[in-house]
C-alpha positions as CSV (number, residue, x, y, z in Angstrom):
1,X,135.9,98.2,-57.2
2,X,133.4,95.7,-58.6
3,X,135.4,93.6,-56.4
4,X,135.3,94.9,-53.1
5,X,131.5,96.2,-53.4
6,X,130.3,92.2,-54.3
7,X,132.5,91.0,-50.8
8,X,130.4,93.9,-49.2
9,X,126.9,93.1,-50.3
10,X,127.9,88.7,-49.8
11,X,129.3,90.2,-45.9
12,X,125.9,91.6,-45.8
13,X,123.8,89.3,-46.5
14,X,126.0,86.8,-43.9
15,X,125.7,89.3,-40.8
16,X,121.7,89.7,-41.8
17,X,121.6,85.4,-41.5
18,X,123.7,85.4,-38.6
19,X,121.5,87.9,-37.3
20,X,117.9,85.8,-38.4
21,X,119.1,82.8,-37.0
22,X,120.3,84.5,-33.2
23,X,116.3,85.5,-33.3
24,X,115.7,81.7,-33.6
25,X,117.5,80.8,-30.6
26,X,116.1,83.2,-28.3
27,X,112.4,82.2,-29.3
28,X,113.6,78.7,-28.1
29,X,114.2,80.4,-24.6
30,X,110.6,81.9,-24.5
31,X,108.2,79.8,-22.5
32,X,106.2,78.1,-25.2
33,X,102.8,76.8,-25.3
34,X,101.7,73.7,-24.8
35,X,100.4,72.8,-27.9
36,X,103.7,73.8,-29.4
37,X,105.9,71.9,-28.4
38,X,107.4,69.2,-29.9
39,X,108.6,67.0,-26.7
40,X,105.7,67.5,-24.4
41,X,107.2,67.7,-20.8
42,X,106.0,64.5,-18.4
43,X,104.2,63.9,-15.2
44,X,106.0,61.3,-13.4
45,X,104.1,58.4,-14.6
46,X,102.5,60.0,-17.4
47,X,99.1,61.4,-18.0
48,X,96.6,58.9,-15.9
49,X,99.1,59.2,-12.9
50,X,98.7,63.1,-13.7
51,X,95.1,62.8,-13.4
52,X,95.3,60.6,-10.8
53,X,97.6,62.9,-8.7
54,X,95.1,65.5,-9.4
55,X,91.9,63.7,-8.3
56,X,93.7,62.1,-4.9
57,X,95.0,65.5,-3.6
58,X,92.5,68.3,-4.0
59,X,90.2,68.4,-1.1
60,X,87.3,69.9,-1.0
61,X,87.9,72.5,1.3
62,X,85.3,72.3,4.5
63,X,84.4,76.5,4.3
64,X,83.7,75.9,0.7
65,X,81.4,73.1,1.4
66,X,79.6,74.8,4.4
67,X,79.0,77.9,2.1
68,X,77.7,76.1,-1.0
69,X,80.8,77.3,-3.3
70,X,81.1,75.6,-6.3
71,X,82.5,76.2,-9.8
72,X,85.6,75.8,-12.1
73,X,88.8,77.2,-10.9
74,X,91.5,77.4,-13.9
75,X,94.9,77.2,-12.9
76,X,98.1,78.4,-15.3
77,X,101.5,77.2,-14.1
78,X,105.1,76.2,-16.4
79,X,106.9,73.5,-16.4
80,X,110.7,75.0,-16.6
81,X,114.1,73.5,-18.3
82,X,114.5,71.5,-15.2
83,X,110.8,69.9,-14.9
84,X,109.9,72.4,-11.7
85,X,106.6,73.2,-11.5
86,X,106.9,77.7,-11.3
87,X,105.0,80.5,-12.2
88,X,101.8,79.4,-11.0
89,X,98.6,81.6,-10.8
90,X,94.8,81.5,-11.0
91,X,93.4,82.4,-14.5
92,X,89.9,82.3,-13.7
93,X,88.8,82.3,-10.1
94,X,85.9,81.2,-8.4
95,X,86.3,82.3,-4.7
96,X,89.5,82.5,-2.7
97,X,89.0,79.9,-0.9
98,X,89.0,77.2,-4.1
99,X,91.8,79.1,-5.5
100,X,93.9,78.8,-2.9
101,X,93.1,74.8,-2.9
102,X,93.8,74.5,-6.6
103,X,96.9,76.3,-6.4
104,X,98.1,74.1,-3.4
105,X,97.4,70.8,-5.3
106,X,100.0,72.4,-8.6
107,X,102.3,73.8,-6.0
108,X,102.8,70.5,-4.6
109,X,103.6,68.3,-7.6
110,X,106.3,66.7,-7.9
111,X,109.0,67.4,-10.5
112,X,108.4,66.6,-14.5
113,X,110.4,65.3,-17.1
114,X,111.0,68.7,-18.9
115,X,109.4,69.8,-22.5
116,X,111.9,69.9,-25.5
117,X,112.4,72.0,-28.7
118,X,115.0,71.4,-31.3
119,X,116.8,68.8,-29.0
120,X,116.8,71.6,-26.1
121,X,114.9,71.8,-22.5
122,X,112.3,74.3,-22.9
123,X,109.7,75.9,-20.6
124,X,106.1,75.1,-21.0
125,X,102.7,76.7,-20.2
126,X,99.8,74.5,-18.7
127,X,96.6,75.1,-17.8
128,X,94.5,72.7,-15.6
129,X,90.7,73.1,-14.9
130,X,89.9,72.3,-11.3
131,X,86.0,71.7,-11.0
132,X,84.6,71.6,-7.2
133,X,80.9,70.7,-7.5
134,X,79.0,69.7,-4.4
C-alpha cells in the first residue's frame, strides 16, 4: 500500500510539471512586448533605415496643413512570426486626418525579420510616435 500511494503522489507531481511547463509554451505564443523580448524583430536594414523609412514616407497631408493640425499621433502595430507588419491601430489620435497618414506609412512597411523567444518566432508589439508639426 505504501507502495502504490508513493507512485501516486511521484505521478502527481509529474502531471502538475507537465502541466506548468504546457503554461510556458503557450505564453511564448502571446504577442509580447517589445521590451521583452529577447531577439528584437528587424527593419530591413536595421534601426536608421527604420527611421529613415519613417521620415521619407509620411507626408504631411495638404488638409492638415491648410487647417493648422498639428500634434503627436501614436501608432500600435505587431510584428507577427512571419515579420508582417498586422494589427495596426491608433493609440492616441490627433485628428483623422493624421491618423489615417500615420497608419498608411506602418501599413506600408515592408516585411521584418521576425522577434524570437526561446529559439522560436514570436509576435511583437511596437509603438511608433508620429509628430506633424507645422
Amino acid at each position: 500500500m505504501k507502495h502504490f500511494l508513493s507512485v501516486l503522489f511521484v505521478l502527481l507531481i509529474v502531471g502538475v510539471s507537465i502541466l506548468s511547463a504546457q503554461d510556458t509554451i503557450e505564453e511564448v505564443d502571446e504577442c509580447l512586448d517589445f521590451y521583452v523580448i529577447e531577439v528584437k524583430p528587424e527593419f530591413p536594414g536595421g534601426e536608421d533605415a527604420f527611421l529613415k523609412y519613417i521620415a521619407g514616407n509620411t507626408k504631411y497631408p495638404a488638409e492638415a496643413r491648410d487647417k493648422g493640425i498639428q500634434g503627436m499621433v501614436f501608432i500600435q502595430f505587431i510584428i507577427d512570426k512571419t515579420g508582417e507588419v498586422t494589427d495596426v491601430k491608433v493609440l492616441k489620435s490627433v485628428d483623422p486626418i493624421l491618423d489615417k497618414e500615420a497608419m498608411r506609412v506602418v501599413k506600408g512597411m515592408p516585411k521584418w525579420t521576425p522577434g524570437k523567444q526561446r529559439n522560436k518566432f514570436v509576435k511583437v508589439s511596437y509603438q511608433v510616435p508620429f509628430n506633424f508639426k507645422l
